[in-house]
C-alpha positions as CSV (number, residue, x, y, z in Angstrom):
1,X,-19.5,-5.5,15.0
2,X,-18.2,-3.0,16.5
3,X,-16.6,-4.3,19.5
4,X,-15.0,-6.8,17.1
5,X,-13.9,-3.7,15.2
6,X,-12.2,-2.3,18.1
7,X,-10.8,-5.6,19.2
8,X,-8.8,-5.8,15.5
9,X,-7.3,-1.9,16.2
10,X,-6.0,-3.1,19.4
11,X,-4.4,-6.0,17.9
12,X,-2.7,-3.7,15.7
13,X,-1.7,-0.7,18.2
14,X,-0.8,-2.9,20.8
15,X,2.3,-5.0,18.4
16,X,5.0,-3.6,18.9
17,X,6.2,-4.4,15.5
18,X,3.4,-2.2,14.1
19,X,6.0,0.8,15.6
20,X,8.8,-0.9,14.3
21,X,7.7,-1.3,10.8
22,X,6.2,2.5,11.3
23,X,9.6,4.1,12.2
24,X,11.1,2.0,8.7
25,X,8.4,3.7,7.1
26,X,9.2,7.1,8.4
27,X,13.1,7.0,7.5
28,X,11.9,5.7,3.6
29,X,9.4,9.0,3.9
30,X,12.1,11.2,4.7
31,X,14.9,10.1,2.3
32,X,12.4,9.8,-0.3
33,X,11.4,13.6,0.3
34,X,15.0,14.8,0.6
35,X,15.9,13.1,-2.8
36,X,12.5,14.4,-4.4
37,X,13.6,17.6,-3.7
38,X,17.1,18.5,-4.2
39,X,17.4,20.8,-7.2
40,X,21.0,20.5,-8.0
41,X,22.5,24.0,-9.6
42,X,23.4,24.1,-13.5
43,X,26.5,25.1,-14.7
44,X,25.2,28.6,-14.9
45,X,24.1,28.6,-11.3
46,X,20.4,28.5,-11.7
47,X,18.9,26.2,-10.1
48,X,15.8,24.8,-11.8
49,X,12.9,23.2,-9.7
50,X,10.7,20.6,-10.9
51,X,7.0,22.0,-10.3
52,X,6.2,18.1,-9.4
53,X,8.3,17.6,-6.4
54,X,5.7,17.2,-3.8
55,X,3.9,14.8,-6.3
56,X,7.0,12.9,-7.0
57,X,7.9,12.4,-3.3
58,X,4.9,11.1,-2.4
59,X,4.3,8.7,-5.2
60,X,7.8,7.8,-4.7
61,X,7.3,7.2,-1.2
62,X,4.1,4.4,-1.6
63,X,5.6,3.0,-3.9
64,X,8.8,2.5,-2.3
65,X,6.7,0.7,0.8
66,X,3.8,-0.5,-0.9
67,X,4.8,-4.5,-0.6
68,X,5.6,-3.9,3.2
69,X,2.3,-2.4,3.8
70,X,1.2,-5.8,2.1
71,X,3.3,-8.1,4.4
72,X,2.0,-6.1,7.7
73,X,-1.3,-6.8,6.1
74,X,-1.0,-10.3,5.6
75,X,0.1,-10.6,9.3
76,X,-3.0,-9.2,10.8
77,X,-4.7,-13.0,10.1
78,X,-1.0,-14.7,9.8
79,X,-0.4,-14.0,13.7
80,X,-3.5,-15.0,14.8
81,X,-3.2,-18.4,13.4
82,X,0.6,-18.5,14.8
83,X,-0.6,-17.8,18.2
84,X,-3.7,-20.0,18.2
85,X,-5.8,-16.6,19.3
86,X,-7.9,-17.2,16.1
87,X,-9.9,-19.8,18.4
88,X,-10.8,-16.6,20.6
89,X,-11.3,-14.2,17.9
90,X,-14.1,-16.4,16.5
91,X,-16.0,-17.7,19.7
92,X,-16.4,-13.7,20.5
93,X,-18.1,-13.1,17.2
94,X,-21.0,-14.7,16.1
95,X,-19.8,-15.5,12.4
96,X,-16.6,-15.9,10.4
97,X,-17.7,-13.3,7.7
98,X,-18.3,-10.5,10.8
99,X,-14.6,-11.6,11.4
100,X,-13.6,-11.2,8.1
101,X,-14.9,-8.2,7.0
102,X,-13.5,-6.5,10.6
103,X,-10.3,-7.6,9.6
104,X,-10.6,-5.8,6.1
105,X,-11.7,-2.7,7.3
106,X,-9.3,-2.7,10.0
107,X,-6.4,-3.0,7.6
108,X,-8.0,-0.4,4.9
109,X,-8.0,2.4,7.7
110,X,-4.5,1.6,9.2
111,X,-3.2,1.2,5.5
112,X,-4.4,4.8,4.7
113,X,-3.7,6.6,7.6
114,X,0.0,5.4,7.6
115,X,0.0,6.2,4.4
116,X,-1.4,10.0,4.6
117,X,1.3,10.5,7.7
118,X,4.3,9.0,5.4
119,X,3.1,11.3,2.7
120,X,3.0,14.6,5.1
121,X,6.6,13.3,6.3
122,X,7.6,13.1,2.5
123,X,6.1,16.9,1.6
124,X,7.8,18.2,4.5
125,X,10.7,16.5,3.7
126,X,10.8,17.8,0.4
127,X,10.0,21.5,1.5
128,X,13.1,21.6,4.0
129,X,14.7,20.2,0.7
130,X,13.3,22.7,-1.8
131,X,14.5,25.7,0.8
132,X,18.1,24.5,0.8
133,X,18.1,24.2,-2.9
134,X,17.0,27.7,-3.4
135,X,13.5,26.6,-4.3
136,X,10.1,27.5,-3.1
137,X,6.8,25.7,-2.2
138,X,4.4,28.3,-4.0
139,X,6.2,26.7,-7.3
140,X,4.1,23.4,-7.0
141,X,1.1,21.7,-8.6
142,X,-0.4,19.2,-6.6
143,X,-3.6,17.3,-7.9
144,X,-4.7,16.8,-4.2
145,X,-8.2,14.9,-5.4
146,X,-6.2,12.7,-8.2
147,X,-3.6,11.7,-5.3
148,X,-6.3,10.9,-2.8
149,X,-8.3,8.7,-5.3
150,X,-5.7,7.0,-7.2
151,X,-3.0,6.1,-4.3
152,X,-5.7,5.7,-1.7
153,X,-7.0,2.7,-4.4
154,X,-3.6,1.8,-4.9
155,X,-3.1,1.4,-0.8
156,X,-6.1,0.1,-0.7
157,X,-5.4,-3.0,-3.1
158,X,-2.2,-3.6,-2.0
159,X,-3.5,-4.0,2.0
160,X,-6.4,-6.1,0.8
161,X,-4.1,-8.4,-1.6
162,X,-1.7,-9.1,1.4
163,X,-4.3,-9.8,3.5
164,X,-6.6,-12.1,1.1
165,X,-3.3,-13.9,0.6
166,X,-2.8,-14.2,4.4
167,X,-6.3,-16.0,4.7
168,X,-5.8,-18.1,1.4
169,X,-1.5,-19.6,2.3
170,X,-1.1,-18.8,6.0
171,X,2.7,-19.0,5.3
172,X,4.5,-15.6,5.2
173,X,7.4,-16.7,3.7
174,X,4.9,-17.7,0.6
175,X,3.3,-14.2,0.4
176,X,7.0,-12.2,0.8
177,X,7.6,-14.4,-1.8
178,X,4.7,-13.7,-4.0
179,X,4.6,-9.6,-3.2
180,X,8.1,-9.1,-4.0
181,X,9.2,-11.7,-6.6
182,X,5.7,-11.9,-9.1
183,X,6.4,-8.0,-9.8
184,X,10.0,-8.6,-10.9
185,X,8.6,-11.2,-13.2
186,X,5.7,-9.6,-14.3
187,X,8.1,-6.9,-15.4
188,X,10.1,-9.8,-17.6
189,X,7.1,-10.9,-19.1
190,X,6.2,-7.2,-20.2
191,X,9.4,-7.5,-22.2
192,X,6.8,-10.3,-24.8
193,X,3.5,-8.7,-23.6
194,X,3.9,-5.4,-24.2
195,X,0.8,-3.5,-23.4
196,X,-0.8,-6.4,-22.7
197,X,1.2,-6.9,-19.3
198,X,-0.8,-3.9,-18.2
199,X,-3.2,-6.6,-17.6
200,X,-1.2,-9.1,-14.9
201,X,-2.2,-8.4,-11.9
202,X,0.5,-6.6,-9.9
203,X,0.5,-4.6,-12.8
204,X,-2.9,-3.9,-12.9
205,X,-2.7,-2.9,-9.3
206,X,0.3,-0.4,-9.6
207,X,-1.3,1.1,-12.6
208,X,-4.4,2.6,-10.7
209,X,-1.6,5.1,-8.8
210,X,-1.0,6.9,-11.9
211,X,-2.7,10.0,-12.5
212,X,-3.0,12.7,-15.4
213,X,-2.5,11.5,-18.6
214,X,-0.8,8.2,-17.3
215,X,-3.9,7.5,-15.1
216,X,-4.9,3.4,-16.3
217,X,-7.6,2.5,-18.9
218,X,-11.5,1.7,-17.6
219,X,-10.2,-1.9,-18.6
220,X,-7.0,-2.2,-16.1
221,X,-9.2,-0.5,-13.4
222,X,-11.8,-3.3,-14.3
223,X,-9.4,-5.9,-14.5
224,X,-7.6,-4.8,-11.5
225,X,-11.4,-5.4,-9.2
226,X,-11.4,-8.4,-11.2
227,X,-8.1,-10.1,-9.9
228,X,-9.2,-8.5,-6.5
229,X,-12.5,-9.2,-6.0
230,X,-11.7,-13.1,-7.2
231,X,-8.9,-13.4,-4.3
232,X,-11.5,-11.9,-1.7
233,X,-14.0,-14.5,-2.9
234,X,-11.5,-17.4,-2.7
235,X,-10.2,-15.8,0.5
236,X,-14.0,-16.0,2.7
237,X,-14.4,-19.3,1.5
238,X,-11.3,-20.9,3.1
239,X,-11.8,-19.1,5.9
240,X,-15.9,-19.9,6.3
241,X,-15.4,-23.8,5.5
242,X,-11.4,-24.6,6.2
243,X,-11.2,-25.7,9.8
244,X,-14.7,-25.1,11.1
């Protein structure tokens, strides 16, 4: 296991579209920051400073890249089929499901740890930010525990999604399709739904970054594994039976 483990990292590391995608990231991280913390001046000339800023600029700053962390997710299997190295992937391991469950944990790690580094980009960011404005950092309220559960989850579904729908299509212009245009949608349908679009599923997913008061119901969280857990399922049996 593990030296299929290390094999997916390398994979990873060694693209050097991971770095391009990465410095994308970095300039979303840094704008977002910047606009999360510029405290304009009233007509008085106070300037008022949100207590939330650090908060906003890193929820702002996932969410902002939370379908392309998808897409590079989908691409970890995606490539491999492109470039016929699948063949070798699976004649060094001794099952498909050792394979599979590399490829998930591979992608959970990379998701987060891009997604802690954006997030220390977006604070700092912000703080330069703040300073100009005439603000200060001992001014904010960060729920550090509630932003490491709740967008660590919502990273966390987002990578698996992309890359469940990688194993189950194999066509990226399918899942761009699917991770950018069934939000939009899903936000039309709301329009009839209601509450009960809370329930669709990209809904669902993007509900579990709020926090506080806004934080989802027990049943969007449990409807959220639900839609989740069903593509994983659907996901390790194409992969175990298609083309074996």
């Amino acid at each position: 296991m593990f030296g299929i483990l290390k094999s997916e990292f390398t994979k990873i590391l060694t693209l050097r579209s991971t770095y391009i995608v990465f410095g994308v990231l970095v300039l979303f991280a840094i704008l977002g920051g910047i606009i999360a913390g510029y405290s304009p001046a009233s007509d008085s000339g106070k300037v008022f400073v949100s207590t939330t800023v650090f908060q906003s600029a890193i929820s702002g700053v996932l969410t902002l890249s939370i379908g392309v962390f998808a897409i590079v997710s989908s691409l970890v299997i995606m490539n491999e089929y492109r470039h016929n190295t699948i063949a070798y992937t699976l004649t060094a391991s001794r099952s498909r499901l050792t394979v599979f469950l590399a490829k998930v944990i591979t992608v959970i790690a990379y998701g987060l740890t891009v997604a802690l580094a954006l997030s220390l980009i977006a604070v700092l960011s912000a703080t330069v930010m703040l300073a100009i404005s005439g603000g200060t950092v001992t001014t904010q309220k960060v729920e550090i525990g509630a932003l490491i559960l709740h967008l660590g989850l919502y990273v966390s579904f987002y990578m698996l999604v992309g890359l469940f729908l990688g194993f189950i299509l194999r066509n990226i212009i399918v899942v761009i399709v699917i991770i950018f245009a069934l939000p939009v949608v899903e936000n039309l349908l709301s329009i009839a739904l209601k509450e009960g679009a809370l329930y669709l599923p990209f809904r669902s997913f993007g509900a579990l970054a709020s926090t506080g008061e806004a934080a989802a119901s027990a049943s969007v969280v449990v409807t959220a594994f639900a839609y989740l857990l069903g593509l994983a399922a659907l996901a390790v049996v194409l992969f175990v039976k298609r083309d074996a």
